[in-house]
C-alpha positions as CSV (number, residue, x, y, z in Angstrom):
1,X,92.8,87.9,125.8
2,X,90.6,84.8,126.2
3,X,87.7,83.8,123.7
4,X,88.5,88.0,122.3
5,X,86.3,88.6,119.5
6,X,87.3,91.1,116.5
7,X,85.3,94.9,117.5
8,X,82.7,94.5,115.0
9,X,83.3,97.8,113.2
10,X,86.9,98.3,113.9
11,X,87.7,94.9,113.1
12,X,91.2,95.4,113.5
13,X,90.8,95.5,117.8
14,X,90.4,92.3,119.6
15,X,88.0,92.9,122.1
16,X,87.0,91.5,125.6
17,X,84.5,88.8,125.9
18,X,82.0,91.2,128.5
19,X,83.2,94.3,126.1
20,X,82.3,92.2,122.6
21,X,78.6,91.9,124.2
22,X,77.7,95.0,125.2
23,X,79.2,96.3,121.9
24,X,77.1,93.6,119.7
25,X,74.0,94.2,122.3
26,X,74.1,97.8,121.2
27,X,74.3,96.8,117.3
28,X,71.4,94.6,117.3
29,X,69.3,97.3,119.3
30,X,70.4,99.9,116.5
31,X,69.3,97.4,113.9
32,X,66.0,97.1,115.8
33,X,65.3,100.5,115.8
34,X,66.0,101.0,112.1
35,X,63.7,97.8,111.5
36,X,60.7,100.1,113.7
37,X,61.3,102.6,111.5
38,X,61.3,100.3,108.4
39,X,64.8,100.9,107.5
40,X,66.1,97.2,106.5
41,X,69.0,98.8,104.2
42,X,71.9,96.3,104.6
43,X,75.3,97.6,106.4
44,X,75.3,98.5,109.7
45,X,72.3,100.5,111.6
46,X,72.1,104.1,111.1
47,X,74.2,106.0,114.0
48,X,76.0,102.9,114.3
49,X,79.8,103.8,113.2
50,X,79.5,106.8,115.5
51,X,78.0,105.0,118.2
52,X,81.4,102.9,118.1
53,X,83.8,105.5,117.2
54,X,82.7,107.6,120.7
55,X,82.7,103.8,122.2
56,X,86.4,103.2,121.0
57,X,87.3,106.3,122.6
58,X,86.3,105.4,126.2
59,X,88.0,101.9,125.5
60,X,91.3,104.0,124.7
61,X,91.5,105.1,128.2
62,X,91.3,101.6,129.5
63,X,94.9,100.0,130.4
64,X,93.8,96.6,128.8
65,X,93.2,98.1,125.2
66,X,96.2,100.9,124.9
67,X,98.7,98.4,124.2
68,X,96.3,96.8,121.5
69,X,96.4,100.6,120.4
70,X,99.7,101.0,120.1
71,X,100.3,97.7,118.5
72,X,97.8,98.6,115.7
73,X,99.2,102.3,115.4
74,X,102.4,101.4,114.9
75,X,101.7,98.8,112.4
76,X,100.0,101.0,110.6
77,X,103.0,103.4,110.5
78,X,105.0,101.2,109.3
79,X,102.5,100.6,106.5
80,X,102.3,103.7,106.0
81,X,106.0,104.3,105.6
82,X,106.1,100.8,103.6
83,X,103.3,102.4,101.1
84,X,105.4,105.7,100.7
85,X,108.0,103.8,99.3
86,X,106.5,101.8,96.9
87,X,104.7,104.8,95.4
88,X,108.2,106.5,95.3
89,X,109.7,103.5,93.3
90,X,106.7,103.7,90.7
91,X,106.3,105.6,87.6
92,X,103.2,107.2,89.8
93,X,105.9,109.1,91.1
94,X,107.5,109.9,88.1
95,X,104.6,111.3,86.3
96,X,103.7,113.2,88.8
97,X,107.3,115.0,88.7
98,X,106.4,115.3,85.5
99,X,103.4,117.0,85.7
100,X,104.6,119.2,88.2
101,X,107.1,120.4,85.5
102,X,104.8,120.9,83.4
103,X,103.1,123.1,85.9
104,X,105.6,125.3,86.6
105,X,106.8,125.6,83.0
106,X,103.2,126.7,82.4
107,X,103.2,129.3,85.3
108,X,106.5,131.0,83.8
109,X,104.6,131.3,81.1
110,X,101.8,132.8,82.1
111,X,103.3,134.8,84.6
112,X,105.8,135.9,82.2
């Protein structure tokens, strides 16, 4: 993973140099088509995010990127599973179980 540069949409996936290129070729020629049209909006070119997303999908089959995959998936999960916790060890959590009380306490009544 030599000179990789971060994708620039998914910046989480470090990409090859020859892959980066083509990637930020297509970018700029998106962003040059908008400017024809006399779209300058700022962000990134229209068709843009699913230009990469169908992009990221043929780099998914290639052997060099699945373990970058996998390394970001399963990061993620445990992120994820991190996040879960916290939220169970707030009073977010709490109220809610409240609320859902509530709710059912309501529903008896209504349905009673």
């Amino acid at each position: 993973m030599r000179f990789a540069r971060q994708h620039p949409y998914y910046g989480w996936l470090f990409l090859e140099p020859a892959d980066y290129r083509r990637i930020y070729n297509k970018l700029i020629q998106m962003r040059d088509a908008d400017l024809k049209k006399g779209d300058n909006s700022s962000g990134f070119p229209s068709g843009f995010p699913e230009w990469c997303e169908d992009d990221l999908t043929e780099l998914a089959k290639e052997q060099k990127y699945k373990k970058r995959f996998q390394d970001h998936l399963d990061q993620l999960k445990i992120s994820i599973e991190n996040r879960k916790r916290e939220i169970a060890n707030t009073y977010l959590h709490e109220e809610l179980k409240k609320m859902e009380n509530k709710a059912e306490f309501i529903e008896s009544l209504v349905g009673a």
